[in-house]
C-alpha positions in Angstrom: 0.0 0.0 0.0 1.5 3.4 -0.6 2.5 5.1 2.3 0.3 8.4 1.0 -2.9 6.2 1.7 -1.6 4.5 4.8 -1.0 7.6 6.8 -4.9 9.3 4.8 -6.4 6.2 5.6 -4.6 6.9 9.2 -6.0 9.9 9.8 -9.6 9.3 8.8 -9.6 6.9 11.0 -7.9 8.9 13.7 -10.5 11.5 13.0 -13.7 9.1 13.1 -12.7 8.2 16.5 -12.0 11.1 17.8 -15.4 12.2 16.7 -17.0 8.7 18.7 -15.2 9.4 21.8 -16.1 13.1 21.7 -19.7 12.1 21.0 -19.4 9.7 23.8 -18.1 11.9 26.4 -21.5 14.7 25.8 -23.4 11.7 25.9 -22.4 11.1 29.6 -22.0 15.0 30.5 -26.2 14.3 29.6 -26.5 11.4 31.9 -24.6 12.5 34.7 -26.9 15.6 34.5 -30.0 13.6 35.3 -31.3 13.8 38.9 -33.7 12.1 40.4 -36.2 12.9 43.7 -39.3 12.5 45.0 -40.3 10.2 41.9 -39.3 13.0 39.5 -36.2 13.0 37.2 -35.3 16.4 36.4 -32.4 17.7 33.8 -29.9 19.7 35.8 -29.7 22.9 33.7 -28.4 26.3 34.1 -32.1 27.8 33.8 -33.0 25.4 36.5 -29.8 26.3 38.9 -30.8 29.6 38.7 -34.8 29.4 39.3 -33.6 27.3 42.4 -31.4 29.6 43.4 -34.0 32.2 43.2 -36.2 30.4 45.3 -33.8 30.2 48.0 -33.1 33.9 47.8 -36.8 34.3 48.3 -36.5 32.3 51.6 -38.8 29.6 50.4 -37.8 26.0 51.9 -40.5 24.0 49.9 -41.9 24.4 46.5 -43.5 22.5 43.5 -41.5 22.1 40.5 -42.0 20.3 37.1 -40.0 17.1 36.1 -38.8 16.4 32.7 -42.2 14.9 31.8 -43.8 17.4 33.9 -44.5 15.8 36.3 -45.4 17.8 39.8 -42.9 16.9 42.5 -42.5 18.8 45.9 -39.0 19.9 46.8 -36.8 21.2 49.9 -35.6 24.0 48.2 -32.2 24.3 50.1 -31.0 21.0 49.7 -32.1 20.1 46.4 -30.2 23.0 45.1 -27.4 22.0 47.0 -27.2 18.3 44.8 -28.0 20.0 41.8 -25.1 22.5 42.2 -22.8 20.0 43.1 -23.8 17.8 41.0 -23.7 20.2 37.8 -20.0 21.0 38.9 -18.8 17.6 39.1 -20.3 16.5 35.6 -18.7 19.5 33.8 -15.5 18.9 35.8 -15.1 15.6 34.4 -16.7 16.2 30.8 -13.6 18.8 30.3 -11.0 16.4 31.8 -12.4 13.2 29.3 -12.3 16.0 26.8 -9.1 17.8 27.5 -7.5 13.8 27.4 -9.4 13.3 24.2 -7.4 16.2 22.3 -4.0 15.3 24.0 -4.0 12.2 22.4 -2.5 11.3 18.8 -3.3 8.2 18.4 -6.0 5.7 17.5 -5.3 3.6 20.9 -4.6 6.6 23.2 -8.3 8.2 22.3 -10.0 5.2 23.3 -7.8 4.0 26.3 -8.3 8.2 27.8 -12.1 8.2 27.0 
């Protein structure tokens, strides 16, 4: 095989799995954003941090908020925004380092061993 298409054929491949492993690494960032109370599953989302945190500023310690299938589920204000901030945090944390590996590496082997 000419070396020309070994190292193109290289570095498609290179570049599909670098896409996979990227595509892979969002697609946990979504699932670790997922949290789960009082028989509600709710997305953890800025817009939702903030209403939260709103609601705390207000002083209120219970309220009613809508799931992802909206769903009515009753909340303690103060420490359900405390997991969801944490929880937020600690999924972006480790969607950048996954990422941050994922770029770092050159190789086929060394995406998917750091993903």
């Amino acid at each position: 095989m000419d070396e020309r298409l070994s190292k193109a054929l290289a570095a498609g491949e290179y570049s599909v799995t670098l896409s996979t492993q990227k595509t892979a690494a969002r697609y946990k960032l979504e699932d670790d954003l997922q949290y789960a109370t009082g028989g509600g599953v709710f997305k953890i989302t800025k817009e939702l941090i903030s209403f939260v945190v709103a609601l705390k500023s207000l002083g209120k310690k219970e309220s009613v908020l809508l799931d992802r299938s909206d769903n009515p589920v009753t909340i303690d204000v103060d420490s359900f925004c405390d997991v969801i901030l944490e929880q937020y945090h600690q999924a972006h944390f480790a969607y950048l380092t996954t990422i941050e590996k994922i770029r770092k590496s050159r190789t086929v082997a060394a995406v998917v061993a750091n993903a």
